[in-house]
N, C-alpha and C positions, 0 to 999 in steps of 0.2 A: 625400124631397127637401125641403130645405128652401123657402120664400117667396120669399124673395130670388134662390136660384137657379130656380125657376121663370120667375118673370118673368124674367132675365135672356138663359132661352131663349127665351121667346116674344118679345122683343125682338132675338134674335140678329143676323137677316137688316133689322133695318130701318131705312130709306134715315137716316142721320145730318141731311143735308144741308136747309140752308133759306134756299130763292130769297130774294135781295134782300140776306141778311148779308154784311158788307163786313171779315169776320174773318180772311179767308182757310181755303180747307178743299179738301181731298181726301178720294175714296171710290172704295173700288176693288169690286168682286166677282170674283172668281177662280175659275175650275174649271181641277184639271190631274188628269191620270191617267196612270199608264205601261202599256206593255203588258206584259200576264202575260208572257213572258218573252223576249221582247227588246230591245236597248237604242234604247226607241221610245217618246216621250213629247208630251204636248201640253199647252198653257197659253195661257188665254182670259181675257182680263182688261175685264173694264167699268168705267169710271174716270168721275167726275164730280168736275171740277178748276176749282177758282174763285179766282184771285188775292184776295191781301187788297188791299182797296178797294173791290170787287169791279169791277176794270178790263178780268179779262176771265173770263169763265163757259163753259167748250164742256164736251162728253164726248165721250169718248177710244175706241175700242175697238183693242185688242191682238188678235193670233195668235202664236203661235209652235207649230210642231213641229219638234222634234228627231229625229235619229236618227246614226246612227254614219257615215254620208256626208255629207248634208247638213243644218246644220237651217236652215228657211224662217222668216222674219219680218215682220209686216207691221203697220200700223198707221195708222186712220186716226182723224180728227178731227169734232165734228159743231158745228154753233150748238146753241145750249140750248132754238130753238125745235123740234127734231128730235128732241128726247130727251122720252118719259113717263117723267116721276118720283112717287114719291107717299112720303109718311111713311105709312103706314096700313098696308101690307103689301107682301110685295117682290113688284115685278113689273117688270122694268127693261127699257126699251129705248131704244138708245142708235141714230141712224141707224134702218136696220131688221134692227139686232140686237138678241136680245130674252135675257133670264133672267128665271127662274123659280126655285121650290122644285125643280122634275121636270126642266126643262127647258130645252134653251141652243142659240138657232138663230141662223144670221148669216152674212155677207159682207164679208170686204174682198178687193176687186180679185177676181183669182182663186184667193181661198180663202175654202171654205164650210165650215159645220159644221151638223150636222143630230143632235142629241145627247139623248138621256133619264138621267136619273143618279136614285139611289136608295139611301137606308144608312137602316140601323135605330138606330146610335151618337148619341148626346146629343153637342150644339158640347163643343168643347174651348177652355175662357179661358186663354189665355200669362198672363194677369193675375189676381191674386185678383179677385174679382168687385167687390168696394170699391173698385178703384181705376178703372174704367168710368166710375164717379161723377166722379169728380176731375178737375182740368187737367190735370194733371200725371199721367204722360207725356200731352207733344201727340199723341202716337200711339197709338192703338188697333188690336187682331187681334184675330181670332175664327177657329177651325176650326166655320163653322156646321156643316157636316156632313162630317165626319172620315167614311173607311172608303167616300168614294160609291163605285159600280160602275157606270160611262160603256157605253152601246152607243147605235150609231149607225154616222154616217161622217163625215169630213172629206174634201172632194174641194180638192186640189190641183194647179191647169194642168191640169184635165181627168181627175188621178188619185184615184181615189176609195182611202179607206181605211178599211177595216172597222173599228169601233170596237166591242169584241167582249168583254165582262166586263172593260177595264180600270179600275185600283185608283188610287184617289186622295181629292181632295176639294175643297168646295166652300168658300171662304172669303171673310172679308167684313172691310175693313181702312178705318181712316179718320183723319183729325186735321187741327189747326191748319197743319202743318209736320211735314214726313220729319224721321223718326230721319238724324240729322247723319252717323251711319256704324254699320254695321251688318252682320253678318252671319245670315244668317236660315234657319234650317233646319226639311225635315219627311221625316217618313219615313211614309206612309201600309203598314204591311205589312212584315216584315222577310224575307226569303229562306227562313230556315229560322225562322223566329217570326214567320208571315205574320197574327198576330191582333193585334198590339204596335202601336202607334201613337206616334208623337215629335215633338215641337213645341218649338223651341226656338229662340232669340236672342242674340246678344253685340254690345251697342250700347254707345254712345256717343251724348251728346248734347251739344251746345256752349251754356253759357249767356256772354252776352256776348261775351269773348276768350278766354273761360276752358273747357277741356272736363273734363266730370264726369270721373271713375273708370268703366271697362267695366264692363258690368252684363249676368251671362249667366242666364238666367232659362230653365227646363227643367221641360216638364209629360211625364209615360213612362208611357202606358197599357201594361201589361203582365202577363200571367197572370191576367188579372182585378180587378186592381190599380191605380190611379192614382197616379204617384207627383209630389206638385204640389210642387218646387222654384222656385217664383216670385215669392216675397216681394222686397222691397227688399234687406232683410237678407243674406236667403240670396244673391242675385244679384251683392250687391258683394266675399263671401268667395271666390265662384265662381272659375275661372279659366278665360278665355279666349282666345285667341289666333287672329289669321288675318291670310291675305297672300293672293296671286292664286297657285294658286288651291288654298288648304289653312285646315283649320280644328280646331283641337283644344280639347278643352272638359274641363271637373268640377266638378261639382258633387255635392252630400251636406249631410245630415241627421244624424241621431242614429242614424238607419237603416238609411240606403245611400249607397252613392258611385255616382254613374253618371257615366262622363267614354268619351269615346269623339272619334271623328275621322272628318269629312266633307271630301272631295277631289271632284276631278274633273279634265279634262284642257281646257288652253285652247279647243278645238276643242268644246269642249263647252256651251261658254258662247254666249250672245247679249250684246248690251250696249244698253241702252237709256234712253232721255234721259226721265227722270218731271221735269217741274213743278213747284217749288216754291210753296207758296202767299206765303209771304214775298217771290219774287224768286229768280229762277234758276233754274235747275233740277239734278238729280242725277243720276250716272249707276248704274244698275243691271244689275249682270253679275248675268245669269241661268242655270241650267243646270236640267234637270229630271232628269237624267239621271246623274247623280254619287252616287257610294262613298260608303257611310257605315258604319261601326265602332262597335258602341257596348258599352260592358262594362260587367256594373250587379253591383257588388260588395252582396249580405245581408252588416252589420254584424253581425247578432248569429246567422244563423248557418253564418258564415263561407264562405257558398258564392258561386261567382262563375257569370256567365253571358256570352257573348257572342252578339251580338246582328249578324247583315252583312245588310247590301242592297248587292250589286254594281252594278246602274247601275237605282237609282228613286230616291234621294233628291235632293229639293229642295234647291237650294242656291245663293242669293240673295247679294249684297255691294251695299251701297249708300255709293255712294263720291263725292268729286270729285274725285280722283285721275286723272290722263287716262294713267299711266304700263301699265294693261293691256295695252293691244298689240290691243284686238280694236276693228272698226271700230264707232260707237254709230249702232244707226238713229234718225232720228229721221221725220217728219211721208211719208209717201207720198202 
């Protein structure tokens, strides 16, 4: 392994953000996992959101579980004097919610989670590692720890829920300003190729009046294999498409085509109001629990594979679009 990627891991998880700048800036942490085999999923997100100016500074924490009846949503808000932050190593707690490398404990209203998580996988960069460096993209992703394995419980109005070798991971997201529009996918584990891992995006970013070209960017840990389609280059040749609530993608190299297709069903989704640090804020249809397809064509020697997760992939739209139909939670 090279220097550069070294450091980059040992900086993965750590806090971007610094009290006092008036740049504007968002930072999330994320843990989601589904359950080994039913369609039952959960997502915890810790957020530190500071307008540019810095007019207003709080952290955020999220809940959400899914499942094929109901999924539950909740969300609450803190002052900045209630949140420990530190650049120096992560250990985050927002309220008296707290994360960790191991660990992810917390409360809103009446839903808890009492959680350990654990993978032996190296983070996964959406980005070449050069461009972490740069302004440009104002957005940053990391899969710090791809492949975690969640046990615990999450109690809900009183119902506890065994949190029992589910598959997922822990991730760590930040910048000036949200991608303007976006589609955002992961597949921790595939069904019948439960070692494969998939991390990908088809954005759009508006400068001025003007909006770029979509740009679908694809990293495929598979058979042992990395397959990093993430350049500039490679991501504006890509092809992606999406609507509410369907997603079809390709991308290729000299070596492989991987292009495949992430759904899910509106009932599947949550919708929820993120901040912008500019002014305004976004809305983000979530689902943890959505179809994903993927077929990764060998160029040279001619063989094809596909790849299904029936209801564990990630599948995120980041829109200002109010035309979805699902109602957006916003502040409890």
């Amino acid at each position: 392994m090279n220097v550069k990627k070294e450091k980059a891991i040992a900086k993965a998880n750590l806090l971007r953000f610094k009290k006092g700048s008036k740049k504007g800036h968002y930072e999330s942490y994320f843990i989601r996992a589904n359950h080994p085999n039913n369609k039952e999923a959960f997502w915890i997100r810790y957020t530190i959101f500071s307008a540019k100016n810095g007019k207003k500074t709080i952290g955020e924490v999220w809940a959400v579980y899914f499942n094929k009846e109901e999924n539950k949503t909740y969300k609450e808000e803190f002052n900045l004097k209630h949140c420990n932050l530190n650049n120096d190593h992560f250990n985050i707690k927002i309220g008296q919610s707290k994360l960790n490398s191991t660990t992810a404990v917390g409360q809103i209203k009446d839903f808890s989670w009492k959680l350990n998580f654990k993978t032996d996988s190296k983070p996964i960069f959406l980005l070449p590692l050069s461009y972490y460096d740069f302004p440009l993209p104002k957005a940053k992703s990391i899969v710090s720890k791809p492949f975690a394995r969640f046990s615990g419980e999450i109690t809900i109005q009183n119902k506890k829920i065994r949190i029992d070798n589910w598959l997922g991971s822990q991730n760590h997201n930040w910048g000036e300003k949200h991608t303007d529009y976006y589609a955002w996918g992961q597949v921790a584990g595939f069904d019948n190729y439960p070692t494969s891992f998939l991390e990908l995006i088809t954005a759009q970013q508006k400068i001025g009046f003007i909006n770029t070209p979509f740009l679908t960017l694809l990293v495929l840990h598979h058979n042992d294999k990395t397959y990093h389609l993430n350049t500039i280059s490679q991501g504006l040749k890509a092809k992606g498409e999406f609507d509410f609530f369907n997603w079809t993608f390709t991308n290729q190299d000299d070596e492989v085509e991987i292009s495949g297709q992430i759904k899910a069903y509106k009932k599947d989704f949550v919708a929820l109001e993120y901040y912008n640090p500019p002014g305004g804020s976004k809305t983000c249809l979530n689902s943890k629990v959505a179809y994903c397809k993927l077929i990764i064509k060998d160029k040279k020697k001619q063989q094809t594979e596909e790849l299904i997760s029936q209801n564990s992939a990630a599948f995120e739209i980041l829109t200002d679009r109010k035309d979805h139909g699902i109602t957006v939670l916003k502040t409890t």
